[in-house]
N, C-alpha and C positions, 0 to 999 in steps of 0.2 A: 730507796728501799734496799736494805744488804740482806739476799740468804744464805747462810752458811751451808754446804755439804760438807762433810766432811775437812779437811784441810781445806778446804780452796774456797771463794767467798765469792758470791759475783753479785754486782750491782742491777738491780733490776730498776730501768724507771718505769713510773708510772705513764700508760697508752691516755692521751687527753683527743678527746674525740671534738672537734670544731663543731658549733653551732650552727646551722647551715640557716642562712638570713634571705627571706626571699626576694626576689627581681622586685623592686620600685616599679620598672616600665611597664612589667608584667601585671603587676596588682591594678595601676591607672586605666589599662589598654582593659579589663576585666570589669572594671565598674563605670566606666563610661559604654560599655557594651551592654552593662547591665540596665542602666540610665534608660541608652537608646531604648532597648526594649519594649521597657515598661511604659514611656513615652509613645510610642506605636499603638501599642497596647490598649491606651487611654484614646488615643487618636482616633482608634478601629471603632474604642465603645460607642462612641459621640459619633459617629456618620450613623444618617440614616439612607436607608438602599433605597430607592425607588425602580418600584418593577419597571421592566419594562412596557411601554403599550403600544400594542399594534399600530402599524400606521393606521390614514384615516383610509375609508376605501376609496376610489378613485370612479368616479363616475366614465365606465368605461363604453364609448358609442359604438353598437353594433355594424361590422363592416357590410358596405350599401355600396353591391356590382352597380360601376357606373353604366353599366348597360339596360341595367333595371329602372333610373330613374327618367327613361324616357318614358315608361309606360306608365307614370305617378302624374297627378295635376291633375286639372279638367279633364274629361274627356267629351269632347260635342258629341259623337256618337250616340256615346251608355247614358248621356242627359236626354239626347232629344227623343231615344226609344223608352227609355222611363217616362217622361210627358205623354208618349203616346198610351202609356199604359195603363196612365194614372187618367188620363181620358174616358179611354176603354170601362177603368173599373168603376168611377163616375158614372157614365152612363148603362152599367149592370145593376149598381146598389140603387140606382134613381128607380126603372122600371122596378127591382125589385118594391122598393119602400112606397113606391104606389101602390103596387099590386096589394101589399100589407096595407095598406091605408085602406084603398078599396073595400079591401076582403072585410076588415075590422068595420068598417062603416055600416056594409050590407050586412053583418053580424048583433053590431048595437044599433042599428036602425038608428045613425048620424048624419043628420041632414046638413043644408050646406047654411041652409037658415039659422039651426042650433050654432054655429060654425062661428056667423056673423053675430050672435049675439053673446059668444065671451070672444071676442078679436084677443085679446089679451095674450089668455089661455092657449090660443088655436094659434098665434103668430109667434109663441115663445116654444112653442112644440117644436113647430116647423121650423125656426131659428135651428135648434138645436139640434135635430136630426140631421138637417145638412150640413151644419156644419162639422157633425160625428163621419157624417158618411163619406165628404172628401177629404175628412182628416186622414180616414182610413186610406181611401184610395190614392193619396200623395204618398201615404208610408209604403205602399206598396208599388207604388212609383220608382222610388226613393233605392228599394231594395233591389229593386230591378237592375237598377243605375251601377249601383253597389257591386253587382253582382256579375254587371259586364266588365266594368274596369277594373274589378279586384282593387287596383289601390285607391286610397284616398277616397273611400265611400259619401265619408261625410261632402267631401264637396262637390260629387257629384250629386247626390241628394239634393244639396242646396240648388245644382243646376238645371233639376227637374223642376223646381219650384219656379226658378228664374223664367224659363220656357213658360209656366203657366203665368203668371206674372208681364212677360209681354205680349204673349199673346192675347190676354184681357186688356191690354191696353191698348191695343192694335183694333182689339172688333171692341172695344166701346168706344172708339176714334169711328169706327168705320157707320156706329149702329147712331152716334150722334149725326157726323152727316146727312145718311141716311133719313133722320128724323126731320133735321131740318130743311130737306126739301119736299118729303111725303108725307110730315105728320103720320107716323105710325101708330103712335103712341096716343092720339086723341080715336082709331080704331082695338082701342086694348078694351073689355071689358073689367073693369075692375069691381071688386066686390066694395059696397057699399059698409065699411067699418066705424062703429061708432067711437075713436080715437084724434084727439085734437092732432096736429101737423107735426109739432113739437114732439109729442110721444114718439107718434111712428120713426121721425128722424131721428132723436136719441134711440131707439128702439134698433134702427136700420146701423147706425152708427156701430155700436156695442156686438150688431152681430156680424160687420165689413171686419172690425181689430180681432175679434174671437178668430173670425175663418180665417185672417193673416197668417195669424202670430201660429195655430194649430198647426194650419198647412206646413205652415215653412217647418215647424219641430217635427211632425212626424214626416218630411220630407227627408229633414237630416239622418232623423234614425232610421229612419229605413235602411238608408245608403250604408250607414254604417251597420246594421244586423248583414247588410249583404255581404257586405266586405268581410265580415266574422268567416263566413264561411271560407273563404279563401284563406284566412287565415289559422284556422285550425287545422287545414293540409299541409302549409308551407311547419309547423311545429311537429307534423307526423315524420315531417321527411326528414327535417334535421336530426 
């Protein structure tokens, strides 16, 4: 391109400005980034998160002063004064359930002859009373027990029961002897009952397992209502 001023002429070229072409490594390294991305991306959508969950709990055991587990177990003692007691209330509820027998009798004008004629009636009474009444008085036994050894009521309970248990084995050892060199037992007045052999001993039967099986549960619980109490101290103090 020539402009003229005046005399003098000067050549002007034309300024060519270069295309400017971008990085190859630059562009690759941008879309393999880009790739990566969108691959995580897709990766992230697709997991599923699972909460976490508590561990399980741990069944953790109460620490138990070795010095404490001497006073735990049997104790002969808190059994043999609970037998004596359950003795004791045995023979209060007896006098008293007479004296009520008694009194009721002289009230309905209840002979002993009415008595003998429903045997039935009259021996399913008396079954039943006695064996409510020492039910009672072994629970009370039982608590007693409970209540001197503080721990492990229930088996001292049971060992109130045990006490009564050989001791009835002991005096009906001693009361058969006894029989068979003095015939006591042909000196017994017995009431004349119109019930065949068989009754009475099924009869006798049914009321020996009743008074067992009684005894011995309100023995246990006793010992253990005893033991409650000790036990609602020892939760005050902690």
């Amino acid at each position: 391109m020539v402009q003229q001023y005046g005399d003098t002429a000067t050549v002007t070229q034309p300024v060519i400005t270069p295309t400017q072409v971008p990085d190859d490594a630059d562009a690759i390294s941008t879309q393999r980034y880009e790739e990566a991305r969108a691959a995580a991306h897709r990766a992230m959508s697709d997991v599923t998160i699972i909460p976490d969950q508590p561990p399980a709990p741990q069944l953790v055991e109460p620490d138990i002063d070795p010095e404490m587990l001497a006073y735990r177990g049997f104790k002969f003692g808190a059994a043999f004064f609970g037998w004596l007691i359950a003795i004791a209330m045995s023979v209060l509820l007896s006098l008293a359930v007479s004296a009520a027998a008694l009194g009721t009798a002289e009230i309905l004008d209840y002979t002993r002859a009415e008595a003998e004629a429903q045997p039935g009636a009259a021996g399913i009474t008396a079954a039943a009373v006695a064996v409510l009444m020492l039910s009672l008085a072994f629970y009370t036994g039982g608590y007693v027990a409970g209540r001197l050894a503080r721990f492990d009521g229930g088996r001292n309970g049971f060992g109130v029961w045990m006490f009564a248990f050989l001791f009835s084995v002991l005096a009906a050892g001693a009361g058969a002897l006894l029989n068979s060199q003095y015939d006591l037992l042909a000196e017994v007045n017995r009431p004349d009952v119109s019930l065949s052999t068989d009754t009475v001993t099924t009869g006798g039967l049914i009321a020996a397992a009743a008074l067992v099986v009684l005894t011995l549960l309100a023995a246990i619980v006793g010992g253990k209502s005893g033991q409650r109490y000790h036990d609602k101290i020892d939760r005050l103090l902690d």
